[in-house]
TORZA-531918 format. One record per residue (C-alpha): x, y, z. Coordinates in nm, 2 decimals, decimal comma. Layout:
R	X	Y	Z .
...
END
This chain:
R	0,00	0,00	0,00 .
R	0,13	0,35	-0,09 .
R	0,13	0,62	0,14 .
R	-0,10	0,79	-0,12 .
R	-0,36	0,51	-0,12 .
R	-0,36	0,51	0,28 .
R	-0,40	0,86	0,35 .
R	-0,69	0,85	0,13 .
R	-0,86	0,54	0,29 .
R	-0,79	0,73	0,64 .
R	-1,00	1,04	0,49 .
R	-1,21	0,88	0,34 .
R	-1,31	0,69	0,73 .
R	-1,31	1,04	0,92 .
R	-1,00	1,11	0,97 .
R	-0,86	1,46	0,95 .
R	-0,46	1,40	0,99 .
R	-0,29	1,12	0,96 .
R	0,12	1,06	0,95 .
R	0,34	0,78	0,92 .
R	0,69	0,76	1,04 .
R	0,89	0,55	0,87 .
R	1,26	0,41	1,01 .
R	1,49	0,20	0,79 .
R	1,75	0,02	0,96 .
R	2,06	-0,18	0,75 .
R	2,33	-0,34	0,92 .
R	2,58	-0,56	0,89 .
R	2,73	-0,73	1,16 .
R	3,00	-0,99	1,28 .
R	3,06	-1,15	1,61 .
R	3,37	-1,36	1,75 .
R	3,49	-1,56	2,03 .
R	3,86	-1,61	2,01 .
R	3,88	-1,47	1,67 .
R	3,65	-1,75	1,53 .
R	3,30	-1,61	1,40 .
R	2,97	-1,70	1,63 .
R	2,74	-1,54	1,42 .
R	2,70	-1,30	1,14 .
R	2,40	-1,10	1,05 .
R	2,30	-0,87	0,76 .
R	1,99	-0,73	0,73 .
R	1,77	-0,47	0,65 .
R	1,40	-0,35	0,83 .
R	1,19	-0,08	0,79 .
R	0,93	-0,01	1,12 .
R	0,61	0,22	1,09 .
R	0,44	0,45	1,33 .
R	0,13	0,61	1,24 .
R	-0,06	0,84	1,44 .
R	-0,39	1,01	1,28 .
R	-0,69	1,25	1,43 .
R	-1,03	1,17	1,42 .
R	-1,28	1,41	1,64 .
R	-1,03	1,60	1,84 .
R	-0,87	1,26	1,92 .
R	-0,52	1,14	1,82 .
R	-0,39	0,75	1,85 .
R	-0,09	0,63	1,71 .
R	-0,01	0,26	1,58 .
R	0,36	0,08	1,58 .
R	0,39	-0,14	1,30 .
R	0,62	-0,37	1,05 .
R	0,35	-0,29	0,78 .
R	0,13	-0,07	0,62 .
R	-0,22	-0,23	0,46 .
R	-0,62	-0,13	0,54 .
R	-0,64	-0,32	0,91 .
R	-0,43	-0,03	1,03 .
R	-0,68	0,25	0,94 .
R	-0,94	0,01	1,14 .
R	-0,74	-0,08	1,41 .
R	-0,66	0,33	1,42 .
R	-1,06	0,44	1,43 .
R	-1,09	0,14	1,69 .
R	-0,84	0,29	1,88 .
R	-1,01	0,64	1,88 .
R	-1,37	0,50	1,96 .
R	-1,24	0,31	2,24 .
R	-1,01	0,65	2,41 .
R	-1,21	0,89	2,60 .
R	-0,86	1,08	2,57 .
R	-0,85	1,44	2,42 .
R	-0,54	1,47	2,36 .
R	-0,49	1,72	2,03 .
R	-0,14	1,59	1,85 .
R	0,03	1,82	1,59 .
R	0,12	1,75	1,26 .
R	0,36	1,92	1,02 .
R	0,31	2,18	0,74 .
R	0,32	2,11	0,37 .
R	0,64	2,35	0,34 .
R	0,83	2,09	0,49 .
R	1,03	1,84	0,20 .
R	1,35	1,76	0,17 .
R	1,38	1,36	0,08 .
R	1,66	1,14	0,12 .
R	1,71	0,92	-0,17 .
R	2,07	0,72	-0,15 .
R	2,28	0,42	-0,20 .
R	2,40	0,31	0,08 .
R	2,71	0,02	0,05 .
R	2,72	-0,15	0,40 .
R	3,10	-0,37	0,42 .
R	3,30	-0,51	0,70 .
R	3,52	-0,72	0,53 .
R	3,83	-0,55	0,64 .
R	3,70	-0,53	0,97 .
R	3,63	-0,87	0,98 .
R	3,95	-0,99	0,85 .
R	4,15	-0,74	1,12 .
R	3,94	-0,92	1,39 .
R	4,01	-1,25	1,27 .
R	4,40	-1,21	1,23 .
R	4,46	-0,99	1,54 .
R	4,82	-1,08	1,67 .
R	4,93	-0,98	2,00 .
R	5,16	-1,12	2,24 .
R	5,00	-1,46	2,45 .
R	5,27	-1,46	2,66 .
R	5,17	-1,13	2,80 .
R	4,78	-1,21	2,82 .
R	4,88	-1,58	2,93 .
R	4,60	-1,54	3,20 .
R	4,36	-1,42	2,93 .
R	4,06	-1,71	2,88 .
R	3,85	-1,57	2,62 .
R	3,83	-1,27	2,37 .
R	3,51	-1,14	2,29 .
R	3,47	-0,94	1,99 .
R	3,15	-0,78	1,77 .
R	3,18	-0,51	1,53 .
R	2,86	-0,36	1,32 .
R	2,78	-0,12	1,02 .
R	2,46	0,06	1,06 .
R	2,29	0,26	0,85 .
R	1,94	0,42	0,94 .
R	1,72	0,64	0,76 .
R	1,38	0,78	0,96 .
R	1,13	0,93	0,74 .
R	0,81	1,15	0,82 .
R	0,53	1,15	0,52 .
R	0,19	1,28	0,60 .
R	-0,14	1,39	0,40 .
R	-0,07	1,77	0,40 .
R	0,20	1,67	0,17 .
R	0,49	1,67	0,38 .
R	0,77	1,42	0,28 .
R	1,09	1,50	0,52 .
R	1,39	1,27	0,59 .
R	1,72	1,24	0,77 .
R	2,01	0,96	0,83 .
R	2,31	0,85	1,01 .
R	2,56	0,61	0,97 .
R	2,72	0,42	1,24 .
R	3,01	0,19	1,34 .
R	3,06	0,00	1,68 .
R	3,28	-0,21	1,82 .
R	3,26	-0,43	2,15 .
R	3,53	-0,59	2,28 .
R	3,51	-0,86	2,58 .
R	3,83	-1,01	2,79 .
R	3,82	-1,24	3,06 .
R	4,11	-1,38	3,30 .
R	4,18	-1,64	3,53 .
R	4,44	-1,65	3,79 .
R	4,44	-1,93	4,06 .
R	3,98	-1,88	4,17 .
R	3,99	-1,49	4,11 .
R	3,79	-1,44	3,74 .
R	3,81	-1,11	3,58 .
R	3,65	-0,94	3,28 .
R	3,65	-0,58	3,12 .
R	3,41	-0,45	2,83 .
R	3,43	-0,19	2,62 .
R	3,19	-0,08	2,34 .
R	3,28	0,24	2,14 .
R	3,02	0,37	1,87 .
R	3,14	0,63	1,62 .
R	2,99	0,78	1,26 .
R	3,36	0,77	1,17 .
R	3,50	0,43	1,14 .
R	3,85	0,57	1,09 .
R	3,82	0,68	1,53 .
R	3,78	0,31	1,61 .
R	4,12	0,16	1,66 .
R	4,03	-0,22	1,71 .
R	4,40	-0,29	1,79 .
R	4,43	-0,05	2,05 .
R	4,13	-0,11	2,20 .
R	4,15	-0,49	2,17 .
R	4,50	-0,44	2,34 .
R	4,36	-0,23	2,65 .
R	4,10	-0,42	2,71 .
R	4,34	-0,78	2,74 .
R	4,59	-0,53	3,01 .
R	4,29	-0,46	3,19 .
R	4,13	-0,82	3,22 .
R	4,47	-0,94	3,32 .
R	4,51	-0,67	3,59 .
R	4,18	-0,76	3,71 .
R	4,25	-1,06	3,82 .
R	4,50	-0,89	4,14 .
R	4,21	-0,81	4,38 .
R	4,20	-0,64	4,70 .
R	3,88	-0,58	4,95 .
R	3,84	-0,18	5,00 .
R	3,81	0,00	5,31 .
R	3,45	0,16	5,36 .
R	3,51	0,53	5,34 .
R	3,54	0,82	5,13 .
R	3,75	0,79	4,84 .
R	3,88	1,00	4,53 .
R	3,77	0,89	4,23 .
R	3,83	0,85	3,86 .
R	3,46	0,76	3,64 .
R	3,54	0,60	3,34 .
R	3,30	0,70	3,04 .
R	3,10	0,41	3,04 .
R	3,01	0,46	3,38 .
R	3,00	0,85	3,40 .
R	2,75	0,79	3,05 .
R	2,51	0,57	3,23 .
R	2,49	0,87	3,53 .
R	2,47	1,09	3,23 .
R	2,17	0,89	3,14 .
R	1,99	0,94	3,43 .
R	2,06	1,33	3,48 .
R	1,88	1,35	3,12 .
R	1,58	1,20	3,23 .
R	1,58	1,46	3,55 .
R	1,60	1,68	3,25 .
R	1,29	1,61	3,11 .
R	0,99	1,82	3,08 .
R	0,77	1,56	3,12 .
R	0,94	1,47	3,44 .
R	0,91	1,85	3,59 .
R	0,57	1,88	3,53 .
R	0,48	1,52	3,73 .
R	0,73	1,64	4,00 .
R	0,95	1,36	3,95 .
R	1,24	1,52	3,93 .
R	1,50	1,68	4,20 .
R	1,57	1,91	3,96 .
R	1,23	2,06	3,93 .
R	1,23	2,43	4,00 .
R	1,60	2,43	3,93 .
R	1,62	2,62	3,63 .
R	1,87	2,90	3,62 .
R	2,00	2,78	3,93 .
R	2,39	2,66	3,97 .
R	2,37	2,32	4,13 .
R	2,66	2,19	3,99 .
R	3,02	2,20	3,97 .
R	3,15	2,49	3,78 .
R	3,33	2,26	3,53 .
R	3,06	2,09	3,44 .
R	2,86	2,22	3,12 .
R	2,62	1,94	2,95 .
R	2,53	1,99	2,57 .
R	2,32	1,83	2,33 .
R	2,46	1,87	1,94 .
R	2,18	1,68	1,73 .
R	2,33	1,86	1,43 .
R	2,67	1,77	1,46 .
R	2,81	1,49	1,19 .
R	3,13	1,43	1,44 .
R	2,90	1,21	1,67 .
R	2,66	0,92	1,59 .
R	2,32	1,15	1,75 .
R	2,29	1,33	1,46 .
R	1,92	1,39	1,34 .
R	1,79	1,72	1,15 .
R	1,45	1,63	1,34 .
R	1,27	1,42	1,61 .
R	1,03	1,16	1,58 .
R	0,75	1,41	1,55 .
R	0,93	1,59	1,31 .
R	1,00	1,90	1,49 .
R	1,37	2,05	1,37 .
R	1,65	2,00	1,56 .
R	1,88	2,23	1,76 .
R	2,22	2,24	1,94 .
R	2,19	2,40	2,28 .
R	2,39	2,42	2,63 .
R	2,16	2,23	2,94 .
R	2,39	2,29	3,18 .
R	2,67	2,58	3,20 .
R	2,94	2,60	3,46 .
R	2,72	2,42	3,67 .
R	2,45	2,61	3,57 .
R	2,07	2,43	3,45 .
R	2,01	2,66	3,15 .
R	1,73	2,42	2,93 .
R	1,46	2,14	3,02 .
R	1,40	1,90	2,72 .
R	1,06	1,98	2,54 .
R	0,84	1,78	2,32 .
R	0,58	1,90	2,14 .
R	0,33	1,80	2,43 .
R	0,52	1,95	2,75 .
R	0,62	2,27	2,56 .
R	0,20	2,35	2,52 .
R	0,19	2,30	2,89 .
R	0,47	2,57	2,92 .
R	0,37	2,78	2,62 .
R	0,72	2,77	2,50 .
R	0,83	2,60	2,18 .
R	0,96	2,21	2,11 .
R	1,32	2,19	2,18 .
R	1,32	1,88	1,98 .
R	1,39	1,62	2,23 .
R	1,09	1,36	2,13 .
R	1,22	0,99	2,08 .
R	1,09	0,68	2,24 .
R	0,95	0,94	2,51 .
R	1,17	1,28	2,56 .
R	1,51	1,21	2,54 .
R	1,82	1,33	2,35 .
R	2,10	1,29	2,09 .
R	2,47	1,38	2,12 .
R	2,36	1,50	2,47 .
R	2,77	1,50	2,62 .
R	2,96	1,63	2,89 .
R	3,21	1,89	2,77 .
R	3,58	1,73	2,76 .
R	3,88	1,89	2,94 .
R	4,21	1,83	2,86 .
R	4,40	1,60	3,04 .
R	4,44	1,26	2,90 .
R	4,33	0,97	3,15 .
R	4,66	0,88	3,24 .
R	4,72	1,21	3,35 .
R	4,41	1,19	3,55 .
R	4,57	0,96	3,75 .
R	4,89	1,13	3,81 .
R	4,67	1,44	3,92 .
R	4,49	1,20	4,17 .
R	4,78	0,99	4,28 .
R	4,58	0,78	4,50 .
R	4,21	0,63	4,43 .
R	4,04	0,40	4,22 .
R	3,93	0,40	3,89 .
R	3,55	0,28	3,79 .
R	3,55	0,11	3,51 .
R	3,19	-0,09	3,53 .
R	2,85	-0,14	3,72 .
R	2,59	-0,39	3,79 .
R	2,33	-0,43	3,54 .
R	2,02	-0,24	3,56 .
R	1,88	-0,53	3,86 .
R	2,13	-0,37	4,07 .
R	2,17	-0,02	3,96 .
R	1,97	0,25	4,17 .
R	1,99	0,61	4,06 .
R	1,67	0,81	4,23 .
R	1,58	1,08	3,94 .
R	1,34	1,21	4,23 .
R	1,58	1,28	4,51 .
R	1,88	1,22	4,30 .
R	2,04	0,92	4,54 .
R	2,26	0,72	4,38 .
R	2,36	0,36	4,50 .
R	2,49	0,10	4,29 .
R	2,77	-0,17	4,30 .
R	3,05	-0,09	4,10 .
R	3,38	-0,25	4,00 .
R	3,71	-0,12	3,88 .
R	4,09	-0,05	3,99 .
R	4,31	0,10	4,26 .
R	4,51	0,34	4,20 .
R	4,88	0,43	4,40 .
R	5,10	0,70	4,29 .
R	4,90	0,80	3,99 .
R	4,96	0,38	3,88 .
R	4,67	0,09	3,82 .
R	4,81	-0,17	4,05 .
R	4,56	-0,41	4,09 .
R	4,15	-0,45	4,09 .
R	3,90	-0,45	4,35 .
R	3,67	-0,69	4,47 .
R	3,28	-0,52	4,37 .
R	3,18	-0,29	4,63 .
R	2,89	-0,01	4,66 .
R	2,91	0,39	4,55 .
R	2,68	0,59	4,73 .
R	2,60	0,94	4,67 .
R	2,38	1,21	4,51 .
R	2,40	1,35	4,17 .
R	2,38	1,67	4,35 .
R	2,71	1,55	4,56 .
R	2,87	1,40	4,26 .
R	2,89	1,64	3,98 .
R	2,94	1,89	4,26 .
R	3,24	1,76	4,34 .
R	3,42	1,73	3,97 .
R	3,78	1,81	4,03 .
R	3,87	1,79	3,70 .
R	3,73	1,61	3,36 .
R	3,96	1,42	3,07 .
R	3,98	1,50	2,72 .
R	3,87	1,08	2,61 .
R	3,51	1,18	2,52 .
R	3,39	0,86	2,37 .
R	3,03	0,72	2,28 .
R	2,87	0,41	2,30 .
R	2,53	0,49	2,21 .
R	2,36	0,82	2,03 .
R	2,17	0,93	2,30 .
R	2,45	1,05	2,60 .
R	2,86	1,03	2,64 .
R	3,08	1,14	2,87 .
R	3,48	1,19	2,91 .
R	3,63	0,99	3,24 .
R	3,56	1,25	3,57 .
R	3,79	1,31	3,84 .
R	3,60	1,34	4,13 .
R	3,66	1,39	4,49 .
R	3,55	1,23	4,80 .
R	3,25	0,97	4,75 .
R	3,16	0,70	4,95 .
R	3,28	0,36	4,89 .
R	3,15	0,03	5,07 .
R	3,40	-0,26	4,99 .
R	3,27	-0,47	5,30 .
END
C-alpha cells in the first residue's frame, strides 16, 4: 500500500490528519569468540508508526506494515479513548527527501578481527576474547497527508570488545563498546589491546576499606549517570514532579566545570538527526553551564503546557542525541597522576542492581574497577557499593579528561575526576 492510497482510505473513514513515520534500519554485523565467527548478521527492516486525528482525538499505531487493518485498528483505537489529547502534525512546506545508495562492508574489519596478533605470553591469564563489530545505516522518514515528505540519516560503526582472565579462583573481565559515525576513530588494535591489560590486571584483587575515596569515572560509567541526569531533565518529568531538579532552572547546582550539551546537528558524533520523531527540527543547545541548568528537554506536548516551543527532544519518550559532557584536557593517564591515589571505575551492575533516584537524585549501585597508588593501576577490586547524590557527585568534579567517547547516540561522557565519594568494599 502506498502512502498515497492510505491517506486516502484514512479520509475517506473520518480522519482529519494522519502521519506515518517510517525508520529504515541496515546493518551488517559480525561476532567472534577467540577470533573465530559466532554469528553474522545482515539485514535490512523498515518499522512504521502512524498516528492520525479523528474528532479532536489522536492515537498512534507501531507497525512492520502498512495495509487497510491499520486504518481500522486506528478508528478502533479512537472509539475506544475517552482521551482528548490534540497531537500536531507538520506543514506542507516541509520536504527535503533522502534518496541514496547506501554500500554497507566489513570485510576489512572482519579480516583485522580475525587475524589480530598480539603477544599470548603477556595475556597468558587471558581465557576468552570477545569481539562484535557492526555497520549501521538508518534512515527515519516523516510523510503525512498535508503533503509533507521530510527525511534524515546517520551512519554508524561499533565495536565491542570482551576479555576475561583467570588467575588461581579470582575471574576477571573488562568490556568496552565504542560507537562512532567515523570508522576511521575506532582503533580495534588499541582497544582490543587495552581491554586484554585490563582483564589481566583484574584478576589482582583487594577488599576496599568503607570510606570516602577520590575517584576516577570511566566513560562508560560517567555515561550511564549521564543517562539518568537526562531524564531529570525532562519536561515531562518537571511537570509530574518527579524530578530533584524541578524548580531548578537558572539555578547553579553543579560544579562549575561541568557544562552538559546536546549537538543533534553535529556529523562528528553518531546522534545526529535534523529532526525528532515528531518531526520538529532540531537544535544544538547548552543544558547545563558551569554548573549552571540553562534548558529542560521539550516535546511538542510539554512545551504547550509551558507555552514555549519544542526543543526537539521527542524519541521513544523525551530524550536526546549527542547530549555529552564537555571534555577537558587531560588525558586519562594524567588523570591519574593528578589523583595519585584512588580507584578507577570502570563498570556497574546491570540495571537489577543499579539504583539512581531521578526524584531525590540518590545514587547507590555496585561498581567494579581498579586501585590506583601514585597516579599507577596496581591491581583491581573486589565489587563494592558507590553511594551518593548526583547533586554531591557532579558537585564535586575536580577535573574532567579530554577521552570523550560514545557508545550509544543518545549521551557520552569523558572519564571524571571526582573527589571524596563513598565507597562500601565490605
Amino acid at each position: 500500500m502506498t502512502y498515497n492510497e492510505l491517506f486516502e482510505l484514512a479520509q475517506n473513514k473520518g480522519f482529519n490528519n494522519i502521519q506515518v513515520t517510517e525508520e529504515t534500519k541496515k546493518e551488517n554485523s559480525i561476532y567472534l569468540i577467540n577470533k573465530k565467527i559466532e554469528d553474522y548478521t545482515d539485514c535490512e527492516k523498515t518499522t512504521y508508526t502512524v498516528k492520525a486525528e479523528k474528532d479532536g482525538k489522536t492515537e498512534q499505531i507501531y507497525t512492520e506494515y502498512l495495509d487497510e487493518s491499520i486504518v481500522d485498528l486506528l478508528l478502533e483505537k479512537i472509539l475506544e479513548t475517552e482521551s482528548k489529547y490534540e497531537d500536531t502534525y507538520l506543514d506542507i512546506n516541509k520536504n527535503n527527501t533522502i534518496d541514496e545508495e547506501v554500500n554497507i562492508d566489513i570485510k576489512e574489519e572482519l579480516e583485522l578481527l580475525k587475524n589480530l596478533n598480539y603477544a599470548k605470553e603477556k595475556y597468558e591469564k587471558v581465557q576468552s576474547l570477545e569481539t562484535a563489530y557492526s555497520d549501521t545505516y538508518t534512515k527515519t522518514r516523516i510523510v503525512n497527508n498535508k503533503g509533507v515528505d521530510i527525511a534524515t540519516s546517520s551512519r554508524n560503526y561499533e565495536l565491542y570488545v570482551e576479555a576475561s582472565a583467570k588467575e588461581n579462583d579470582k575471574i576477571a573481565t573488562y568490556s568496552e563498546s565504542t560507537l562512532s559515525s567515523n570508522k576511521k576513530e575506532i582503533n580495534i588494535k588499541r582497544i582490543v589491546e587495552n581491554a586484554l591489560t585490563l582483564a589481566t590486571l583484574g584478576t589482582k584483587k583487594k577488599r576496599l576499606e568503607n570510606k570516602k575515596y577520590n575517584i576516577v569515572l570511566n566513560n562508560k560509567v560517567a555515561s550511564f549517570i549521564l543517562n539518568e541526569l537526562q531524564k531529570m531533565l525532562s519536561a515531562e518529568a518537571v511537570h509530574q514532579k518527579k524530578t530533584c531538579l524541578e524548580n531548578k532552572k537558572y539555578e547553579k547546582v553543579f560544579s562549575n566545570k561541568l557544562t552538559i550539551v546536546e549537538e543533534p546537528l553535529n556529523k562528528k558524533y553518531p546522534g545526529y538527526t535534523i529532526f525528532d520523531k515528531e518531526g520538529t527540527n532540531t537544535i544544538n543547545k547548552i543544558l547545563i553551564e558551569n554548573g549552571t541548568i540553562k534548558n529542560y528537554l521539550y516535546d511538542i506536548k510539554e512545551a504547550i503546557i509551558d507555552k514555549v516551543e519544542s526543543t526537539g527532544n521527542k524519541y521513544n519518550g523525551i530524550g536526546t542525541r549527542n547530549m555529552f559532557i564537555v571534555p577537558g584536557k587531560k588525558s586519562l593517564e594524567e588523570l591519574f597522576n593528578e589523583m595519585q591515589d584512588g580507584i578507577y571505575i570502570t563498570n556497574y551492575l546491570g540495571s537489577m542492581g543499579s539504583s539512581i533516584n531521578i526524584s531525590s537524585g540518590n545514587i547507590s549501585f555496585q561498581v567494579f574497577g581498579y586501585i590506583i597508588e601514585n597516579g599507577k593501576l596496581v591491581s583491581g577490586f573486589e565489587p563494592a557499593v558507590i553511594t551518593t547524590s548526583i547533586f554531591e557527585l557532579f558537585s564535586n568534579i575536580e577535573d574532567i579528561g579530554n577521552d570523550l567517547k560514545f557508545s550509544t547516540r543518545t549521551v557520552a561522557s569523558p572519564s571524571l575526576y571526582i573527589k571524596e565519594i563513598s565507597i562500601s568494599g565490605e
